[in-house]
Structures are given as structure tokens and as C-alpha cells.
N, CA, C and O atoms as a GROMACS GRO file, in nm:
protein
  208
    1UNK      N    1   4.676  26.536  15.527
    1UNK     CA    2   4.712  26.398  15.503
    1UNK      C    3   4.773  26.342  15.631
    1UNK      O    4   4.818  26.414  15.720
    2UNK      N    5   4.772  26.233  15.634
    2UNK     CA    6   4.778  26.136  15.741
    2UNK      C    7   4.923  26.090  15.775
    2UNK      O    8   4.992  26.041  15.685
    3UNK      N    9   4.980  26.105  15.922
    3UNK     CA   10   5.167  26.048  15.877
    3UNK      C   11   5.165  25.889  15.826
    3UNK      O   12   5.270  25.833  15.793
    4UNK      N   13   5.072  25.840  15.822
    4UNK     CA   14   5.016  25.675  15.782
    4UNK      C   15   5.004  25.704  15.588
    4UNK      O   16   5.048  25.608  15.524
    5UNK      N   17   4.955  25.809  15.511
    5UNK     CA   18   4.944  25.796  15.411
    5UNK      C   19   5.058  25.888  15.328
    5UNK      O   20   5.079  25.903  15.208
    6UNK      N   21   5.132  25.951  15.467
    6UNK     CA   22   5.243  26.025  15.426
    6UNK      C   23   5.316  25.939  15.374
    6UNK      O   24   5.348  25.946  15.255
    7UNK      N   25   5.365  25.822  15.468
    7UNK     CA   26   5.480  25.727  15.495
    7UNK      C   27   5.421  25.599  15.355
    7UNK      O   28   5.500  25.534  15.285
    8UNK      N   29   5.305  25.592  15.347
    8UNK     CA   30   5.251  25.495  15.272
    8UNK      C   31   5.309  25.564  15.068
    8UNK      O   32   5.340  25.510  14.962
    9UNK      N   33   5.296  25.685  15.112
    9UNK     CA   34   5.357  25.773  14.956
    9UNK      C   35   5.562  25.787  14.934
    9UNK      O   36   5.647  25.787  14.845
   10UNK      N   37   5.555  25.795  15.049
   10UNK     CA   38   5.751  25.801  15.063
   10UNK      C   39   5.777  25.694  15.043
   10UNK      O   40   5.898  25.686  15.025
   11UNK      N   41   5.703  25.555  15.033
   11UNK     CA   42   5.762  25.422  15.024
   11UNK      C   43   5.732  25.380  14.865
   11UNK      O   44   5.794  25.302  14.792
   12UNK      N   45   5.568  25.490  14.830
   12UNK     CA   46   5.565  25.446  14.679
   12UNK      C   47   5.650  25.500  14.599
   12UNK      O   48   5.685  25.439  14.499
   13UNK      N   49   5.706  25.641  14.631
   13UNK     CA   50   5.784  25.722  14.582
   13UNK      C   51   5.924  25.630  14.535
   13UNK      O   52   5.952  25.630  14.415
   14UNK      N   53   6.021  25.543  14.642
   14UNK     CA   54   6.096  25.457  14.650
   14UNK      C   55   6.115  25.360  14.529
   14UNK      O   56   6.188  25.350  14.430
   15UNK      N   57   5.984  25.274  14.603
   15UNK     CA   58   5.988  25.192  14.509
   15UNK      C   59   6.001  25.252  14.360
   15UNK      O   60   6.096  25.209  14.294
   16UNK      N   61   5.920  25.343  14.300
   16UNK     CA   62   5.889  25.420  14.175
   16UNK      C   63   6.025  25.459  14.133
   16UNK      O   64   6.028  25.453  14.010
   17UNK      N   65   6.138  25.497  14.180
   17UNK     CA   66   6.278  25.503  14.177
   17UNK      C   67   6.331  25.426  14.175
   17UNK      O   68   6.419  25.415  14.090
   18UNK      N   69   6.305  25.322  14.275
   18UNK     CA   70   6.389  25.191  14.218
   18UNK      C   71   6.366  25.091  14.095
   18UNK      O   72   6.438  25.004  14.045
   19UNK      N   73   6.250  25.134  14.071
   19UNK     CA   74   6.178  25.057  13.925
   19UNK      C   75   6.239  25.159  13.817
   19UNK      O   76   6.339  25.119  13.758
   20UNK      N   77   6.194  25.274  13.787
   20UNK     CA   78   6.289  25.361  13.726
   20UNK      C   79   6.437  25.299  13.716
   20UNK      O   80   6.466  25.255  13.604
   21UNK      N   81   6.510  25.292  13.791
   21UNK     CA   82   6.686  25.279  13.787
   21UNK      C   83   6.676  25.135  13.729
   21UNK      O   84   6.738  25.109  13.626
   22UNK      N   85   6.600  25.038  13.794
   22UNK     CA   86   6.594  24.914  13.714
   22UNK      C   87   6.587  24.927  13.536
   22UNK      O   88   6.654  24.883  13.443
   23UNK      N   89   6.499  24.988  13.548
   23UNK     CA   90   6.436  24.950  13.378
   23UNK      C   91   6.563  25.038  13.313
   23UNK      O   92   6.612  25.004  13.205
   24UNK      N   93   6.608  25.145  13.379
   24UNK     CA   94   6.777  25.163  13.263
   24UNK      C   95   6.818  25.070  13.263
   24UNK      O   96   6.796  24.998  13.166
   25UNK      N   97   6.893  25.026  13.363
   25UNK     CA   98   6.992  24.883  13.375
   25UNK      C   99   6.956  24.790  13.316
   25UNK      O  100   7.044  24.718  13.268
   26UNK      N  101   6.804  24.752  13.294
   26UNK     CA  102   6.789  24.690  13.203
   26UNK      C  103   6.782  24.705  12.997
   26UNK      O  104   6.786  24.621  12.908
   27UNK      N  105   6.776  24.790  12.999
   27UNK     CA  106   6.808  24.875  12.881
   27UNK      C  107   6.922  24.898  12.821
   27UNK      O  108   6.947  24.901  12.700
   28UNK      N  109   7.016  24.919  12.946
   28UNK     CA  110   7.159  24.902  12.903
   28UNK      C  111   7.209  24.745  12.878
   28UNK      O  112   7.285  24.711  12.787
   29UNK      N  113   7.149  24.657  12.977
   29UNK     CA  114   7.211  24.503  12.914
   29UNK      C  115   7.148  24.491  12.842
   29UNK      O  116   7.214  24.408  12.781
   30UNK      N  117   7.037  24.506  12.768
   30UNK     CA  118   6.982  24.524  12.625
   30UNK      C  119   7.070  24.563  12.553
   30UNK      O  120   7.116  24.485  12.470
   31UNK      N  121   7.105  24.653  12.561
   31UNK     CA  122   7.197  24.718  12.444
   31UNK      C  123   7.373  24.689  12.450
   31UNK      O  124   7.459  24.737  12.376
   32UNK      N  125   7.388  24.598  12.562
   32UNK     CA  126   7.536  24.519  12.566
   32UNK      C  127   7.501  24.409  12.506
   32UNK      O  128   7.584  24.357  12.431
   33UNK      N  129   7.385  24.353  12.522
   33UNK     CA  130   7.366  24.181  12.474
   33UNK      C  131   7.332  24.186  12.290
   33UNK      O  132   7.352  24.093  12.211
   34UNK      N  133   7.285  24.305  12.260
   34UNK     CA  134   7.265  24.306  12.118
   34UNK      C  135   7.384  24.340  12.006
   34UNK      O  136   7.399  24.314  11.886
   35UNK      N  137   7.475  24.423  12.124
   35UNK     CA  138   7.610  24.421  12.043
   35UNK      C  139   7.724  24.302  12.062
   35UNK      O  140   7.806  24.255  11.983
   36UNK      N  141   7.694  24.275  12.193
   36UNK     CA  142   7.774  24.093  12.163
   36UNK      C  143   7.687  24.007  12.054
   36UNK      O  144   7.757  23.937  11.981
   37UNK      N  145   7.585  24.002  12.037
   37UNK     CA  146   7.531  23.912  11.964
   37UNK      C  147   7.583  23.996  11.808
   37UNK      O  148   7.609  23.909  11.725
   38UNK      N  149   7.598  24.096  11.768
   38UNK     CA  150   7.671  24.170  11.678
   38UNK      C  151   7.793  24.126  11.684
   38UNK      O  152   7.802  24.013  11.634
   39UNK      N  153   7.891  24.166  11.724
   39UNK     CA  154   8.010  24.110  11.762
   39UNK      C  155   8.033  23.970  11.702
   39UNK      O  156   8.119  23.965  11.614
   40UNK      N  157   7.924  23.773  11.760
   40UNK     CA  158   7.938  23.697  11.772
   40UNK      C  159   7.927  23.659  11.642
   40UNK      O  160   7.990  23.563  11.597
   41UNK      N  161   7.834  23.743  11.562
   41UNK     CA  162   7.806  23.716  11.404
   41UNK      C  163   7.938  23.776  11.319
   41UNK      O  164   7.980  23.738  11.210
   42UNK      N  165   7.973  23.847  11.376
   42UNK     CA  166   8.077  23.895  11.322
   42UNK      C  167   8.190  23.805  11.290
   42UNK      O  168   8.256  23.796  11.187
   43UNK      N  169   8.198  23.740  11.407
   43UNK     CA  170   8.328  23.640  11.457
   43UNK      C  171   8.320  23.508  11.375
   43UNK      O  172   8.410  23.432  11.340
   44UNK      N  173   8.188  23.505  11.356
   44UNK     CA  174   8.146  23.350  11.317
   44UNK      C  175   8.122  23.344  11.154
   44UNK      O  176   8.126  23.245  11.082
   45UNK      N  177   8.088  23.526  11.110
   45UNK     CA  178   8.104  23.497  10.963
   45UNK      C  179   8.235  23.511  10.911
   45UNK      O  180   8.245  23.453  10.803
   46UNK      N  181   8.326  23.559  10.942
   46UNK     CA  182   8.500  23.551  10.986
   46UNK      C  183   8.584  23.413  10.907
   46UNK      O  184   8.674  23.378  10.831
   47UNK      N  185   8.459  23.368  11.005
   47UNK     CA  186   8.558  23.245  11.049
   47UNK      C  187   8.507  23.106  10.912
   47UNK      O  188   8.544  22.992  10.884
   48UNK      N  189   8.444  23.166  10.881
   48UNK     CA  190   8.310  23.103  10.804
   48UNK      C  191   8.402  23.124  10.663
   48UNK      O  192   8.443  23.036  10.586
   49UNK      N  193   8.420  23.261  10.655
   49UNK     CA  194   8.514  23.339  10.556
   49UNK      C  195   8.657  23.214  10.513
   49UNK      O  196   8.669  23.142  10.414
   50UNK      N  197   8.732  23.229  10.616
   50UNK     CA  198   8.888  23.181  10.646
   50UNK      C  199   8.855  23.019  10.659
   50UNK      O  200   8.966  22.969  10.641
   51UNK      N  201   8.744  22.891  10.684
   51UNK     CA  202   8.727  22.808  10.675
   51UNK      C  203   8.752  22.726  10.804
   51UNK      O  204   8.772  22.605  10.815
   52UNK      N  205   8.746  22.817  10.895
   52UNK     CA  206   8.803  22.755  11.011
   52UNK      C  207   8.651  22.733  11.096
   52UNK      O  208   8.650  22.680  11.207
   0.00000   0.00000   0.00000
């Protein structure tokens, strides 16, 4: 293999890692935004409750 198709694989490799680490991070604010939105129903049937 070629240091041209070497270097062309160490950069796909990269990227492929940085897409990887993305899509957790995105997974995790998935799963922060679904428990605030849990949370917000919470708050709002509460309040819904008490008349306020």
C-alpha cells in the first residue's frame, strides 16, 4: 500500500472516531432532553394539580 493510501486510511480512521464520539454525545442529549421534557410534565401537571 501506498504512503498516499496509507495517510488517505489514517484520516478515514479519524474521522470514523470522531463520528463514533459524536453519535454518543448525541445520544446522551437525547437522553437529557427526554428527561427534562419528563421533568417539565411533571412540573406542569403539579401545578395543574395546586391551580396555579
Amino acid at each position: 500500500m501506498s504512503n498516499v493510501e496509507n495517510l488517505i486510511l489514517e484520516h478515514m480512521r479519524g474521522m470514523r472516531a470522531d463520528q463514533e464520539r459524536i453519535e454518543h454525545e448525541l445520544r446522551e442529549i437525547k437522553n437529557r432532553i427526554t428527561s427534562l421534557e419528563g421533568d417539565v410534565a411533571g412540573i406542569v401537571a403539579q401545578r395543574q394539580l395546586h391551580g396555579l
